[in-house]
PLY file of the C-alpha trace (Angstrom):
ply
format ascii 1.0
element vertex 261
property float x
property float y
property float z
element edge 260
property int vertex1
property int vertex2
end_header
0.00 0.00 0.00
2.84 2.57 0.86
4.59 1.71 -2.58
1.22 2.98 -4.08
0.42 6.41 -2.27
2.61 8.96 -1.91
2.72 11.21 0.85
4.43 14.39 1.36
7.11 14.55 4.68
10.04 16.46 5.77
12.65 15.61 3.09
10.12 16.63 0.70
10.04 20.20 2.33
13.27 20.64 2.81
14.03 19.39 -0.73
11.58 22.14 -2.82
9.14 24.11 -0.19
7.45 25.48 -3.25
6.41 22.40 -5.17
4.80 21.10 -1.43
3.16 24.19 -1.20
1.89 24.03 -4.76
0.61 20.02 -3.94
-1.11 21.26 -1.01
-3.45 24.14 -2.17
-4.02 22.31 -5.41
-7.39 20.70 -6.08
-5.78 17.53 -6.86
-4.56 17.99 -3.11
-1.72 16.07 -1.55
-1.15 13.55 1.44
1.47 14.87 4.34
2.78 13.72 7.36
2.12 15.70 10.04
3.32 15.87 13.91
0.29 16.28 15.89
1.78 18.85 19.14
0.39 17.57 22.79
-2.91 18.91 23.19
-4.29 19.44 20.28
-7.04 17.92 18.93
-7.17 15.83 15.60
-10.23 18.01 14.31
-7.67 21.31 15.50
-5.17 19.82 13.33
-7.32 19.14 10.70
-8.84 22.81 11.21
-5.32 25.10 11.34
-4.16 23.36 7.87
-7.63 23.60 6.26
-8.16 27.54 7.25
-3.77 27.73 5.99
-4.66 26.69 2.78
-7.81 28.36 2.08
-6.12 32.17 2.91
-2.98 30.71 0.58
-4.84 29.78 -2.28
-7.96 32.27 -2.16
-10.74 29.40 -2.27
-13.19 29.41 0.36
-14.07 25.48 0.36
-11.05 23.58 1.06
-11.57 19.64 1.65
-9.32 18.53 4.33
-9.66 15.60 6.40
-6.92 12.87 8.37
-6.58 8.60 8.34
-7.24 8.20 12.24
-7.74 10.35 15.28
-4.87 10.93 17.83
-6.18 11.54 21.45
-5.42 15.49 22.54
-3.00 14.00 25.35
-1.21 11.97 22.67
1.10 13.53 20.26
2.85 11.22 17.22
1.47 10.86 13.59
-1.32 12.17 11.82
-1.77 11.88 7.46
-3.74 14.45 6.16
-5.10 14.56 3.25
-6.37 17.77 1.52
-8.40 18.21 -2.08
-9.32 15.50 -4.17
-6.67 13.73 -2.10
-8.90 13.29 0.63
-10.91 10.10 -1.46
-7.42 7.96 -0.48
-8.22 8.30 3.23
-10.42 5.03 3.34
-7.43 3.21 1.91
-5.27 4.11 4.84
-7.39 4.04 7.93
-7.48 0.16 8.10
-3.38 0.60 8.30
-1.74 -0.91 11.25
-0.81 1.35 13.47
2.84 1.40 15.88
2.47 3.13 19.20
5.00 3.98 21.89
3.25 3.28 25.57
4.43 4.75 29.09
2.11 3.65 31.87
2.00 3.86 35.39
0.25 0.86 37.58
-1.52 1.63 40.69
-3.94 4.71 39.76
-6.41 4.94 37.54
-8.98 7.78 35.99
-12.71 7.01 34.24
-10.66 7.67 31.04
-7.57 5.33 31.45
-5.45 8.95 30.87
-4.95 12.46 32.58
-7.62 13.80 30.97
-10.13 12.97 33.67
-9.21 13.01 37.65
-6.81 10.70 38.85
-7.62 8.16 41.70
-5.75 5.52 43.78
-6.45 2.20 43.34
-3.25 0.65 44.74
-2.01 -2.86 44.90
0.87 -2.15 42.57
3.29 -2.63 45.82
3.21 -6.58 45.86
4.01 -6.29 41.42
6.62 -7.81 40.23
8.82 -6.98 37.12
8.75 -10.57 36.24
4.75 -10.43 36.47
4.65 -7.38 34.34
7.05 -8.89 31.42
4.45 -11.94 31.39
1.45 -9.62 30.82
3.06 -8.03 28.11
4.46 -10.65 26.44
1.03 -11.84 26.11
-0.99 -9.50 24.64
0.22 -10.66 20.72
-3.22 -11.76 19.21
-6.84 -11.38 18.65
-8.85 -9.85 21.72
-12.18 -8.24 22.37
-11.71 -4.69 23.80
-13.83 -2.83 25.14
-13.65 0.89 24.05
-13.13 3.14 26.73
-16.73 5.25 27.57
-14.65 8.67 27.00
-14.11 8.09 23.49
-15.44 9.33 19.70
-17.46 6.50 18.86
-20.92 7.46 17.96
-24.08 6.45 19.60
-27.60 7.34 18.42
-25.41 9.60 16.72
-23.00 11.17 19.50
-19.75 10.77 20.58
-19.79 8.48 23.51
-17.43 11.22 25.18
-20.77 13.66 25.68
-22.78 11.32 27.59
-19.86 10.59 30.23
-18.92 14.22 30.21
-22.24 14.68 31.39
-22.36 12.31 33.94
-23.81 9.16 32.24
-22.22 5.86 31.42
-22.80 4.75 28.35
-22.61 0.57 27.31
-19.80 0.44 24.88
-19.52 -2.83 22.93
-16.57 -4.92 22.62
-14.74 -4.90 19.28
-12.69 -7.42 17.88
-9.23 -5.85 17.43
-5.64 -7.45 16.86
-2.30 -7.17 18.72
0.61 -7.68 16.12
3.41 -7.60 18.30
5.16 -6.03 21.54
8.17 -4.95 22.73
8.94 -3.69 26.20
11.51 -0.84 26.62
11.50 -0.21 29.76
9.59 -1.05 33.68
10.50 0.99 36.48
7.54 -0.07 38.57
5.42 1.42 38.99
6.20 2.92 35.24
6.09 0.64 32.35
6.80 1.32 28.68
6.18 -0.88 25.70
6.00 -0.14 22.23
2.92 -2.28 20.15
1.49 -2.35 16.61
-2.35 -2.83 16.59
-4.87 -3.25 13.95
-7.57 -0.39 13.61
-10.16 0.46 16.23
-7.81 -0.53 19.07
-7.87 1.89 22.25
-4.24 2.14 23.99
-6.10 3.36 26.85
-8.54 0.29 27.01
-5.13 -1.60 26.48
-3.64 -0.09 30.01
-6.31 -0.62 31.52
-6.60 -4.68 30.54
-2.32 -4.96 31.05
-3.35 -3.55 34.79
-6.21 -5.91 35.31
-4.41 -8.32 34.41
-1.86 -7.25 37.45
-4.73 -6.80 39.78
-4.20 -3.09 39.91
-5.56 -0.04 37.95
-3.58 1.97 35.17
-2.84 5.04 33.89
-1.74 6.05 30.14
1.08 8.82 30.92
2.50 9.28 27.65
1.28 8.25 23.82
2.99 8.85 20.86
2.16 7.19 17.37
5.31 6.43 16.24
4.22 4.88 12.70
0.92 4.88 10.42
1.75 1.43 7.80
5.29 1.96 7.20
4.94 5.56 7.57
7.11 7.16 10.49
6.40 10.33 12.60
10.42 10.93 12.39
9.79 11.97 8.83
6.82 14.10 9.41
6.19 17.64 8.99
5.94 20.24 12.20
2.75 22.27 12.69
5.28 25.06 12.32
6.82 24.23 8.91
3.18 23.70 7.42
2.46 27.16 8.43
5.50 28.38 6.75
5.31 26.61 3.79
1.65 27.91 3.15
1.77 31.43 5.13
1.41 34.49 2.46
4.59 36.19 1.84
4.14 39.76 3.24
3.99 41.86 0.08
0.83 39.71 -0.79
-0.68 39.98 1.97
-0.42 43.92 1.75
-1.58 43.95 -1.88
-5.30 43.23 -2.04
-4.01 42.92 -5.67
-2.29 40.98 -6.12
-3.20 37.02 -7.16
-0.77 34.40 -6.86
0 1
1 2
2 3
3 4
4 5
5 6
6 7
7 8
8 9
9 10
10 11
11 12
12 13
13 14
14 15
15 16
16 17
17 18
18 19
19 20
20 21
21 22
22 23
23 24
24 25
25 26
26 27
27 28
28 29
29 30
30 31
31 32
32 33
33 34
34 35
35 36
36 37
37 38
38 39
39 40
40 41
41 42
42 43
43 44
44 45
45 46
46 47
47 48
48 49
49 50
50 51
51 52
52 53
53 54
54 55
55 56
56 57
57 58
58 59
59 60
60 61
61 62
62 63
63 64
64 65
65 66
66 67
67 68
68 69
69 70
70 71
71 72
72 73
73 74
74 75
75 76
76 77
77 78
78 79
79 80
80 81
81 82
82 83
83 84
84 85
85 86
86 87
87 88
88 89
89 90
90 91
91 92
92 93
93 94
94 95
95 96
96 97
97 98
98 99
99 100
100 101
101 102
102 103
103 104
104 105
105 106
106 107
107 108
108 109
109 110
110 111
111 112
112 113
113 114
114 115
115 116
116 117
117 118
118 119
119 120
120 121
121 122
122 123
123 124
124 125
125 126
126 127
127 128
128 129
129 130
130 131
131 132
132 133
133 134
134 135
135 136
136 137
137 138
138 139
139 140
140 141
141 142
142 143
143 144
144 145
145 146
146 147
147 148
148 149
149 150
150 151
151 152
152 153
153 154
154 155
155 156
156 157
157 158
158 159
159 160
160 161
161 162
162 163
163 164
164 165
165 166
166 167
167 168
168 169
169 170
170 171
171 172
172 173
173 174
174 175
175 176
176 177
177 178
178 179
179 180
180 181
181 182
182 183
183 184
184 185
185 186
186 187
187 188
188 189
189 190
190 191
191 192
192 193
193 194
194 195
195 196
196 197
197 198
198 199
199 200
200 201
201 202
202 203
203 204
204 205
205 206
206 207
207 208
208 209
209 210
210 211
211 212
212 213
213 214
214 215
215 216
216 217
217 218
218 219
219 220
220 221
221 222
222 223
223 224
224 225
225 226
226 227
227 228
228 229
229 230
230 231
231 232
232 233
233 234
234 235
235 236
236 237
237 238
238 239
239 240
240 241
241 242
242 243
243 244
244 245
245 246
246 247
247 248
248 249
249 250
250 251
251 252
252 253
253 254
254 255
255 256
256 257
257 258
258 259
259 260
């Protein structure tokens, strides 16, 4: 699949700015690898390029859109796809997808992350590093995760996120996703980091909270980076910052109402 679609990344930017820029605002469009900052939304992400490209190019309508939602707490790698680039999306949002995991054991939240408050649930004490290495090891294969309730999936046509933000819980059904493989980097209990490559659909946050289970403990995601989209790898992605420079208006533009590029 990679061999097939091209997408824009850092080499390409720093090899000819211009001809990226020209991809970009083009109605053919262009897919580029962008570094989603900590924070941020997806949709934000999505949003900032969009409104970039519609004051570059002088169009009003831009289609924009990205192959798979990063959390706001996680940062890592997000394609976006712009124009008539945008109809190559579906082929890349069933992509595995490589993520790098730091955890701590022994607290938990109602969202498996720092998003929402953080509460004790102990036990982690009596864990050993040899218990935590078996857990891990483990998780290669097919599994049925529940989603966590503070999520995007739609019911009746909402996000489940709006229920629990307003106080109710709703059922989320398991899903069939697939663990590809594993690799622990580091444990320095009650901190554990792995790095994993999962099939679509699967919830790093449900996954903490399963490895803890496991453990008899609850657990926290502390840090989330997608490292890799496919074959795809954040290290070659574009900043938020070099976007904006490669479509910001030079000055005397700007100043000349005109002038048309």
């Amino acid at each position: 699949m990679n061999t097939e679609i091209v997408c824009l990344d850092r080499a390409s930017f720093l090899s000819d700015p211009g001809k990226v820029q020209e991809s970009l605002t083009s109605s053919t469009g262009a897919l580029v690898l962008i570094q989603k900052p900590y924070g941020d939304t997806s949709f934000y992400v999505v949003n900032q390029i969009r409104k970039a490209i519609s004051r570059r190019a002088d169009v009003r309508r831009v289609k924009c859109g990205h192959a798979g939602t990063l959390d706001p707490l996680a940062t890592g790698l997000l394609i976006i796809a712009t124009g008539g680039k945008t109809k190559e999306l579906a082929n890349l949002i069933g992509l595995d997808k490589t993520y790098r995991v730091r955890m701590r054991l022994g607290v938990t939240s109602a969202s498996f992350d720092l998003e929402q408050p953080v509460e004790i649930s102990g036990g982690e004490g009596t864990i050993t590093k040899e218990a935590v290495e078996l857990a891990i090891h483990a998780l290669p294969g097919e599994h049925e995760q529940i989603p966590p309730i503070f999520s995007a999936i739609k019911q009746k046509g909402r996000p489940a996120y709006r229920a629990a933000r307003a106080g109710r819980i709703p059922i989320m059904a398991a899903r069939t996703i697939v663990i590809h493989d594993v690799e622990i980097i580091s444990i320095a209990l009650p901190y554990v980091s792995f790095r994993v490559r999962v099939s679509k659909g699967t919830y790093i946050r449900s996954l903490v909270r399963d490895i803890a289970t496991t453990l008899g403990t609850g657990g926290l995601l502390i840090d989330l980076e997608r490292e890799a989209i496919g074959d795809w790898r954040v290290r070659d992605a574009l900043t938020m910052e070099e976007i904006t420079q490669i479509l910001k208006k030079p000055e005397y533009e700007a100043a000349d109402p005109l002038h048309h590029s």
